[in-house]
C-alpha positions in Angstrom: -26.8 76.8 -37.3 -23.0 76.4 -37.9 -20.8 74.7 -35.3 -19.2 78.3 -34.7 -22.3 80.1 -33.8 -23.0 77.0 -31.9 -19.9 77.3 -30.0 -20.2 81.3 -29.4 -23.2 80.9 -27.4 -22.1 78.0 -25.6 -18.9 80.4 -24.2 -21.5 83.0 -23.7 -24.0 80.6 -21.3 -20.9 79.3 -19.6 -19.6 82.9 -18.4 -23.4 83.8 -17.5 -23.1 80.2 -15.5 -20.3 81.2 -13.7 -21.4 84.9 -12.6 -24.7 83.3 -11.5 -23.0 80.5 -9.4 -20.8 83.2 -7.3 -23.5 85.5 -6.5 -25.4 82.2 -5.5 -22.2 81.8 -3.3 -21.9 85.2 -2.5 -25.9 85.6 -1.4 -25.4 82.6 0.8 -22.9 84.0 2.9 -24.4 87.0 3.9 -25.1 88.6 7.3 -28.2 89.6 9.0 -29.9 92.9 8.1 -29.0 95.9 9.6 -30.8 97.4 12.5 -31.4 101.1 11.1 -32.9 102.5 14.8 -29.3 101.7 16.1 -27.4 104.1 13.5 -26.0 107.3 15.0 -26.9 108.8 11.6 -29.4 107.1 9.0 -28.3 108.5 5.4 -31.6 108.8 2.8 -30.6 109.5 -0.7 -32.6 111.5 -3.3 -32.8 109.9 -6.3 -35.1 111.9 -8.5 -34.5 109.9 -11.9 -36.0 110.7 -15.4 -38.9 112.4 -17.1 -41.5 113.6 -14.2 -39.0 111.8 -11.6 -37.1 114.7 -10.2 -40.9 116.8 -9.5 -42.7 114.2 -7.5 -39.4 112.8 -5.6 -38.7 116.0 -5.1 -42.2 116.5 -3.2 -42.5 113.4 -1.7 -38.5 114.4 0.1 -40.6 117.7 0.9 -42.8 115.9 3.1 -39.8 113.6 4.6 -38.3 116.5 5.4 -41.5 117.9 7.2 -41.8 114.9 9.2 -38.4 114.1 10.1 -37.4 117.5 11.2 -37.0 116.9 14.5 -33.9 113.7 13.4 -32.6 116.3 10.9 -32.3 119.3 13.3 -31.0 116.7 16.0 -28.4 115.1 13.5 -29.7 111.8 13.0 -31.0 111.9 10.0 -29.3 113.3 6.6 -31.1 114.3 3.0 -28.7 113.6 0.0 -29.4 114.8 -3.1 -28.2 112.2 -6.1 -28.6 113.5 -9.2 -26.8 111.6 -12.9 -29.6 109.1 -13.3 -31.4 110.5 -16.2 -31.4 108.3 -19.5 -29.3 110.8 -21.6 -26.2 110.6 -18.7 -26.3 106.8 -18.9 -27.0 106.7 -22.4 -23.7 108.7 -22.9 -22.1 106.5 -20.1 -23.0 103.8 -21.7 -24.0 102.4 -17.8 -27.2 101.3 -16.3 -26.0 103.4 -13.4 -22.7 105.9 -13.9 -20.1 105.0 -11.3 -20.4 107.8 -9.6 -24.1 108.0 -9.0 -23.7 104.4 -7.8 -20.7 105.5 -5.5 -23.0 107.9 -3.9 -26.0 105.8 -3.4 -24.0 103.2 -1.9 -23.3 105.7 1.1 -26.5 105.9 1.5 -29.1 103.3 3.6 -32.3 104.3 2.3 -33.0 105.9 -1.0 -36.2 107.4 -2.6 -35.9 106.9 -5.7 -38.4 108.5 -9.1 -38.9 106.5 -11.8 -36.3 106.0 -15.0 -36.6 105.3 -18.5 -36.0 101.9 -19.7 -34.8 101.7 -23.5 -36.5 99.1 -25.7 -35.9 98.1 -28.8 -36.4 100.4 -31.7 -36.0 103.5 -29.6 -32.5 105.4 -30.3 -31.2 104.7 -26.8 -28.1 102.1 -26.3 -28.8 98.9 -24.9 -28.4 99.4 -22.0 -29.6 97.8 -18.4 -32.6 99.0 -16.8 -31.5 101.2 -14.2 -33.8 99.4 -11.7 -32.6 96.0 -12.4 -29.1 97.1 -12.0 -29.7 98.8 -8.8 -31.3 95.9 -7.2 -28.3 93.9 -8.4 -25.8 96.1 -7.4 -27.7 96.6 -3.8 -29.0 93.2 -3.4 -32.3 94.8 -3.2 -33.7 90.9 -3.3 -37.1 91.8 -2.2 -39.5 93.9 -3.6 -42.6 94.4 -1.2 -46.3 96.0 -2.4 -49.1 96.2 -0.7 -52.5 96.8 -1.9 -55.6 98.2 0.3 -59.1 98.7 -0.5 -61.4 98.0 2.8 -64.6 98.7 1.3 -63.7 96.0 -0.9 -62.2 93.4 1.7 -58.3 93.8 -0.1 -55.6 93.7 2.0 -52.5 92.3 0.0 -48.9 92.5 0.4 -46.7 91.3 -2.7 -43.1 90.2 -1.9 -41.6 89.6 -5.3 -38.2 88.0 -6.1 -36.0 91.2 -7.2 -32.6 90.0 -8.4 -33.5 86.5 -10.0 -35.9 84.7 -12.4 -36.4 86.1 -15.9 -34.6 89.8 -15.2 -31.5 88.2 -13.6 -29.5 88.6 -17.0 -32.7 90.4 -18.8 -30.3 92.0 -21.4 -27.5 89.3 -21.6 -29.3 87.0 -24.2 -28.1 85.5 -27.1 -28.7 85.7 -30.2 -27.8 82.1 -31.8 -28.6 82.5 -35.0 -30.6 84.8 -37.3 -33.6 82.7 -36.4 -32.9 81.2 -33.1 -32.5 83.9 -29.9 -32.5 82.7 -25.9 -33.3 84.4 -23.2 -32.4 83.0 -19.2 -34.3 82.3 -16.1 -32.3 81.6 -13.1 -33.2 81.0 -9.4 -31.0 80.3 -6.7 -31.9 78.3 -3.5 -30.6 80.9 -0.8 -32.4 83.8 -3.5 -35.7 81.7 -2.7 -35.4 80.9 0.7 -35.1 85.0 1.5 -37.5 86.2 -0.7 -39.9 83.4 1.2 -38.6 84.0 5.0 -39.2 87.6 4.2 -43.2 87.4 3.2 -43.4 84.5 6.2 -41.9 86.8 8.9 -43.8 89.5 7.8 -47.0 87.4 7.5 -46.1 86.6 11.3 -45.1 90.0 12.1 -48.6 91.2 11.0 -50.5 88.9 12.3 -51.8 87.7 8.7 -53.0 83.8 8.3 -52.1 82.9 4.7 -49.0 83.0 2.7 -49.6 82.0 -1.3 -47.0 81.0 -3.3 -47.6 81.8 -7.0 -45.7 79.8 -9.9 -46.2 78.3 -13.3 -44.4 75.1 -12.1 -46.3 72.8 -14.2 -44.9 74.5 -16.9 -41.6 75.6 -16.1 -40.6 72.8 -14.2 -37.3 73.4 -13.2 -36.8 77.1 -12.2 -40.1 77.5 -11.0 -40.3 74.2 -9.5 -37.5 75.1 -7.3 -39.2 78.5 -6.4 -41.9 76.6 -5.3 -40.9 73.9 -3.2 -38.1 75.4 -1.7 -40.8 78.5 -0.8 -42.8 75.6 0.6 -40.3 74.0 2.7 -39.8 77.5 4.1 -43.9 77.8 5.1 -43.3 74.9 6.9 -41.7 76.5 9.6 -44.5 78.4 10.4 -47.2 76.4 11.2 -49.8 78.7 11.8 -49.4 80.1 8.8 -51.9 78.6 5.9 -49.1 78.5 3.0 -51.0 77.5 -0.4 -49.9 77.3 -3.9 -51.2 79.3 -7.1 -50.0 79.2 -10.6 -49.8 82.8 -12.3 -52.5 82.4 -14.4 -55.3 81.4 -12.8 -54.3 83.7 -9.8 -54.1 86.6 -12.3 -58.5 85.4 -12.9 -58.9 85.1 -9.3 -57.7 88.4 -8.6 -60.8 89.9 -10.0 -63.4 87.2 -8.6 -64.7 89.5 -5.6 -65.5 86.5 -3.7 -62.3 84.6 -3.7 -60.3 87.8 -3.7 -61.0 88.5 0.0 -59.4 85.6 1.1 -55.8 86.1 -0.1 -53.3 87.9 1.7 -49.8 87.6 1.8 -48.0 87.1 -2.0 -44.1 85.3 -2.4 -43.2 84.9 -6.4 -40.6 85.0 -8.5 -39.7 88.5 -10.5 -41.7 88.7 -13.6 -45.0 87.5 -12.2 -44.5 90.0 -9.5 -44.0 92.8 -11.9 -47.0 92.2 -14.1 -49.6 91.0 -10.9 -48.7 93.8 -8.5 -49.6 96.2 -11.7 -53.0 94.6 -11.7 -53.8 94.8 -8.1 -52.4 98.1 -8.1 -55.8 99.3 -10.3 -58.3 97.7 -7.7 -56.8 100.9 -5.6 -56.5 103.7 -7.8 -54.0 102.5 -10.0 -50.5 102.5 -10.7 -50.3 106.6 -9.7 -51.4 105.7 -5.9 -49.2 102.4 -5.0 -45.7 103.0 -3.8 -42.9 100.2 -3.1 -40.2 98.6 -1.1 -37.3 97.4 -2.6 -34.9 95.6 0.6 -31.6 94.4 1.2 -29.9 93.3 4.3 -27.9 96.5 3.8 -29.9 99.0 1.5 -33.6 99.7 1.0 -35.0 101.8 -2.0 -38.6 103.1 -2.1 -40.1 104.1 -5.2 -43.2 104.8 -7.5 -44.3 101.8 -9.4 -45.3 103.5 -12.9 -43.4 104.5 -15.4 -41.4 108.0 -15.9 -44.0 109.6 -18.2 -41.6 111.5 -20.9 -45.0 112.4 -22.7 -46.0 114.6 -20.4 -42.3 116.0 -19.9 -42.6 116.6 -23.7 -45.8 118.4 -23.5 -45.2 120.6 -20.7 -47.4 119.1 -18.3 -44.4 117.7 -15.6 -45.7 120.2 -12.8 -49.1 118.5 -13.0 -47.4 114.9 -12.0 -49.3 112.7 -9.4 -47.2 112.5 -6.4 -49.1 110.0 -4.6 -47.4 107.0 -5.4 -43.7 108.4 -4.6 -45.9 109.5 -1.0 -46.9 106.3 -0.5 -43.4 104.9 -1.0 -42.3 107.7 1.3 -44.7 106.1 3.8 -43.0 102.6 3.5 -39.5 104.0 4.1 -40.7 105.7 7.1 -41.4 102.4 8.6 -38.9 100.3 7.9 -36.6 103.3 9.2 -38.6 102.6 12.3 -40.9 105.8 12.4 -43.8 104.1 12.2 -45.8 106.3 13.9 -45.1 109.2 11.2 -45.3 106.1 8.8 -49.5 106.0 9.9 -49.6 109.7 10.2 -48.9 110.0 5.9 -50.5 107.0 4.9 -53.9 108.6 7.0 -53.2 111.7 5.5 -52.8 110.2 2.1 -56.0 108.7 2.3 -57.8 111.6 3.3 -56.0 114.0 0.6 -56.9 111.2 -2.0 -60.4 109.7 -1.4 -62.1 111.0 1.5 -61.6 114.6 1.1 -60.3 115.1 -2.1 -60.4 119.4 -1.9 -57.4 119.2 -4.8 -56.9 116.7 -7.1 -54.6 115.7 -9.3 -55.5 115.1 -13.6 -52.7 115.2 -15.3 -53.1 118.6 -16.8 -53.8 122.0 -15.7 -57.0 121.1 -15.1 -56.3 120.0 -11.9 -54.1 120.8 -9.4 -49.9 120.4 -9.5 -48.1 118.2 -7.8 -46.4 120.9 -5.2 -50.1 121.8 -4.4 -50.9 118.4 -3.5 -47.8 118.3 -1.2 -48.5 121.4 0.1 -52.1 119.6 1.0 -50.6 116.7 2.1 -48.5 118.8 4.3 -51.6 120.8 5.7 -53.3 117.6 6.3 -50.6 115.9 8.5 -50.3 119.4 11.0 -54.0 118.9 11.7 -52.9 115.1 12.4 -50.1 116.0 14.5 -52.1 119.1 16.2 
């Protein structure tokens, strides 16, 4: 290494030091979250995104729209449409989001949002951001909440992982030291902890659930996830009937699948990566990926979304109408309620579970084999007027 490269990615750390250190500063003077029941109008964008994106958003606003009539017709509720987010528009802006998409979702409060395309290495696009990561950023989207039910099999898990910190913070921003020598940064604030735990404590509260586990690899990574930890610890300790206990990724990862000890978790706080790669895993014990929505929240913004991927393959081969909406449904679900329709928030999530395991008179496959993804809605649809009947 010579002194200059040496010296090029010391300037480089020090400017990602001091962005990190003002949104640390910035974070920690925030205000409260907003009360969305108290709007005169609640604003939801439509963010249909990349590949089969725009089909199932566009089916999963479809069903909004069928049970928010009523706020529509009465002006309290507004559908936006936000189109710009597809891979070839950033691509050519060279953005994770285009200004002007960003413009618009910011005059939003809640946004459903498809999936986007992420490039990697090797695959024509730019280097650009993940879309995802920068809208969390740009939002302060700091918590991303998943939960996970099977009864028959005694689940019942809600994730809340770190969104804005940890190992995606600066995800694209690495250095490259040398031609054998490249770095990569984790970062975790205190306030960006104490949040993301508060969050999963109040909601463990909220919901009457008895144990909050805090998963790590602090005796490993000592310093960041140390922090994580113990500052999600001292948080715990404000609720004291609350069991808080401690799990490092790994082993909870093996313990995940152990249907004895399984049954006993509940409530989920970790930092980003782990909460990426865990929530995938539980997602199978339901269905999959294809049947878990989620939560991203702010103290100003919320986004809802699929968790899997935007599918190009399927785009490419014509098969786009036969999409799976029941993740973006789900997600639909969780904006309900955190909008405060809770009751339409049960009415979709029952329907969803009869449309997708206990009646199951369409289903989706993928291909034309099964049934498309406006059918399902349609089903969907059917389903929550004999609900509402």
């Amino acid at each position: 290494m010579t002194e200059a490269q040496k010296q090029s990615a010391l300037a480089h750390f020090s400017v990602l030091i001091d962005e990190q250190d003002a949104r640390a500063q910035a974070i920690a003077a925030q205000s409260d979250f907003v009360d969305y029941t108290k709007l005169d109008k609640l604003i939801i964008g439509v963010c249909g995104g990349d590949g089969i994106g725009p089909t199932i958003t566009a089916e999963s606003a479809r069903v909004l729209e069928y049970l928010l009539a009523e706020d529509v017709s009465a002006g309290k509720v507004e559908f936006r449409v936000i189109d710009g987010l597809t891979i070839e528009n950033r691509a050519a802006c060279g953005k994770a989001i285009p200004d002007d998409v960003l413009a618009a979702l910011k005059e939003c409060h809640v946004i459903l949002k498809g999936p986007t395309t992420t490039p990697q290495a090797g695959d024509g696009w730019p280097n650009i951001e993940s879309a995802n990561v920068a809208m969390r950023k740009a939002l302060d989207l700091f918590a991303n909440m998943r939960p996970v039910r099977v009864p028959e099999a005694g689940i019942d898990w809600t994730f809340f992982r770190e969104n804005t910190e940890g190992a995606y913070a600066v995800g694209s921003r690495g250095v490259n030291v040398t031609d054998e020598l490249a770095l990569d940064f984790v970062v975790t604030t205190s306030e960006g902890t104490r949040r993301i735990a508060r969050l999963a404590y109040e909601f463990a509260r909220a919901n009457g659930k008895e144990r909050v586990s805090v998963v790590s690899k602090a005796n490993v990574i000592k310093t960041t996830d140390g922090k994580f930890l113990n500052l999600a610890k001292e948080i715990g300790g404000e609720y004291p009937e609350i069991t808080t206990d401690e799990w490092y990724i790994d082993i909870l990862t093996a313990k995940l699948i152990d249907e004895k000890r399984r049954r006993d978790f509940r409530v989920f706080v970790l930092p980003n990566l782990y909460g990426d790669i865990i929530t995938d895993e539980a997602a199978e014990f339901q269905g999959g990926v294809g049947t878990a929505g989620s939560a991203n929240i702010g103290k100003r913004y919320a986004m809802f979304e699929a968790i899997h991927g935007s599918a190009p393959r399927m785009v490419r081969e014509g098969r786009a109408q036969y999409a799976d909406p029941c993740s973006m449904l789900r997600a639909a679900a969780m904006l309900l309620a955190h909008i405060g329709r809770t009751a339409g928030a049960a009415q979709l999530n029952e329907a969803l579970d009869i449309c997708m395991t206990h009646e199951r008179k369409l289903v989706i496959t993928g291909r034309d084999s099964g049934c498309t993804c406006r059918e399902f809605g349609a089903y969907v649809c059917g389903t929550l007027e004999k609900l509402r009947a």
